[in-house]
C-alpha positions in Angstrom: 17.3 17.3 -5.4 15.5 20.1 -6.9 12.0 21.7 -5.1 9.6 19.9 -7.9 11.9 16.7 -7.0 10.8 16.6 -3.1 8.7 13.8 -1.6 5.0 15.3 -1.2 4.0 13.9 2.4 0.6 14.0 4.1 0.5 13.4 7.5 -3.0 11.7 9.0 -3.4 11.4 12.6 -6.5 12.4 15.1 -4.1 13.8 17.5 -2.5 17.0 17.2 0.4 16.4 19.0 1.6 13.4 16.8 1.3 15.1 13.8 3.5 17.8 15.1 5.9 15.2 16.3 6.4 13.7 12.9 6.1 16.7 11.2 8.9 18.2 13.2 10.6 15.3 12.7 10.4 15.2 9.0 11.9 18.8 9.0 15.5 17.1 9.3 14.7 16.1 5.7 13.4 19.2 4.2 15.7 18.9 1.3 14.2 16.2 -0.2 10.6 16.1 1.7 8.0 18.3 1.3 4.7 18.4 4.0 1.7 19.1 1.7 -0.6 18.4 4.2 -1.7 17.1 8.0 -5.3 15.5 8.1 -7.1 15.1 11.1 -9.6 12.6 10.0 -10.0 9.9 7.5 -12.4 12.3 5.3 -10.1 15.1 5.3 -7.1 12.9 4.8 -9.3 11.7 0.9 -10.1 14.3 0.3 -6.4 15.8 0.8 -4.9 12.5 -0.9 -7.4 13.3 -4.4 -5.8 17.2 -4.1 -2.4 16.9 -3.6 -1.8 13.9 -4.9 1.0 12.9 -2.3 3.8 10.2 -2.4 3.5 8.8 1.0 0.9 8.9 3.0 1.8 8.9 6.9 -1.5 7.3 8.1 -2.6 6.5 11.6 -4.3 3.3 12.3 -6.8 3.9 15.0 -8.9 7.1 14.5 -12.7 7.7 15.7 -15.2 6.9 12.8 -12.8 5.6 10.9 -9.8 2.6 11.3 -7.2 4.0 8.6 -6.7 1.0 7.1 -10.4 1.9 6.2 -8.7 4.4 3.8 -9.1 1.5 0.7 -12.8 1.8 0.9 -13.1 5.7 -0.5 -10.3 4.8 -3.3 
């Protein structure tokens, strides 16, 4: 799979340390996965999502302000 071939990811989560975990863990897939960007918030995570228009979109549920199924609402 060629570079402009990869996955574009975003990772969402309020907590550091699991976006480093599944980040780290999506590096066994770098061939075919590209990171394009780790949101700590549902209003970063839009605003990210309208930028880098990603292909999946690794959300967490249960974030302060915000549930991420909440997400729908700003779309």
């Amino acid at each position: 799979m060629k570079k402009e071939e990869t996955i574009k990811v975003i990772i969402v989560d309020d907590e550091k340390n699991s976006r480093d975990v599944l980040s780290k863990l999506l590096e066994n897939f770098k061939e075919v996965i590209s990171i394009v960007g780790k949101c700590e918030d549902l209003i970063e995570a839009v605003a990210c999502i309208k930028e880098k228009r990603p292909d999946v979109v690794f959300l967490d549920v249960r974030m302060p302000n915000y549930e991420g199924y909440e997400i729908v609402n700003f779309f």
